[in-house]
C-alpha positions in Angstrom: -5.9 2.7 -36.3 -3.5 -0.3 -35.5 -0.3 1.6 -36.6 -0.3 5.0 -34.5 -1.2 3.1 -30.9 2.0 0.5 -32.4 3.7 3.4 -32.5 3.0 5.0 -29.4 3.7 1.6 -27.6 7.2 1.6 -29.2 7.7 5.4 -28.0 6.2 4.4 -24.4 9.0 1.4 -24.4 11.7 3.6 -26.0 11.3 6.2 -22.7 10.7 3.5 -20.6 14.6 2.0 -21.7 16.1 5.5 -21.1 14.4 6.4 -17.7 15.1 2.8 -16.3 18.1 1.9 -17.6 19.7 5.4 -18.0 20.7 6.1 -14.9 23.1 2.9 -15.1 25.3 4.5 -18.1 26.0 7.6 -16.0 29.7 6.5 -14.0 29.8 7.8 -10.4 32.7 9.2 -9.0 34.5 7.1 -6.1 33.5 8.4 -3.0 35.4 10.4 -1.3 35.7 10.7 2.6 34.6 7.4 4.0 35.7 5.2 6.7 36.2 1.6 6.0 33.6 -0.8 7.6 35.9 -2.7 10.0 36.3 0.6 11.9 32.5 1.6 11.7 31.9 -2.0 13.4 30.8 -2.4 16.8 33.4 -4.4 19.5 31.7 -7.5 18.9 31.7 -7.6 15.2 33.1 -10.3 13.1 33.9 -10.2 10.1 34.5 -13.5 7.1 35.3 -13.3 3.5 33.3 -15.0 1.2 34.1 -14.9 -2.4 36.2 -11.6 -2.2 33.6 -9.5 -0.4 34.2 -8.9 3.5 30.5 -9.6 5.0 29.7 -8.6 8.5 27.9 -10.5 11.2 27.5 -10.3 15.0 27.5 -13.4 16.9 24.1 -13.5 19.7 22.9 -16.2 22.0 24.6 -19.2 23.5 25.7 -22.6 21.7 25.9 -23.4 18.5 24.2 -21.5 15.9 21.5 -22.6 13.7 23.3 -21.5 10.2 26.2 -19.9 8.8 26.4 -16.4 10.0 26.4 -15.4 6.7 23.3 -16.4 5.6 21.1 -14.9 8.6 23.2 -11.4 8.2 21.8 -11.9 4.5 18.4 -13.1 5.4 18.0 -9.6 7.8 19.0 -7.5 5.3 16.4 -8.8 3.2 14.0 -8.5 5.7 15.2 -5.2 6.4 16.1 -5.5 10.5 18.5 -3.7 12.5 21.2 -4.4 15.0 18.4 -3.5 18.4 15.6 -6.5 17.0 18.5 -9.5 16.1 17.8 -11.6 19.1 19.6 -15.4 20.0 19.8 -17.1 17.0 21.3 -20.6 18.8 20.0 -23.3 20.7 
């Protein structure tokens, strides 16, 4: 009794493996087509470069901000904001 549900658990993990990790073996073409993010920006964009990757942030509000632009562009898109709901982040 103990050996076919074993068994079945193993095959269950086995399809598990190849439907979650699967899709990560297959290579994807470049893309072809696309415009470089500097010219999708708005006017007010900025942009720094932290550890080779170019990261965007705008710049809202008067004096001096709270944190490093980086981390609040990071922190809304975690929290999954867009450009119309980032008010003044300064004081």
């Amino acid at each position: 009794m103990r050996k076919p549900v074993a068994i079945a658990l193993l095959v269950l993990g086995v399809i598990a493996v190849v439907l979650l990790g699967g899709p990560f073996l297959v290579p994807v073409p470049p893309l072809e087509g696309t415009a470089p993010p500097r010219e999708l920006a708005d006017a007010d964009s900025k942009f720094i470069e932290l550890r080779g990757i170019d990261v965007h942030y705008r710049a809202a509000g008067q004096g001096e901000p709270l944190r490093h632009p980086a981390s609040l562009g990071a922190h809304w898109a975690r929290t999954g904001t867009t450009r119309t709901d980032t008010g003044p982040v300064s004081r």
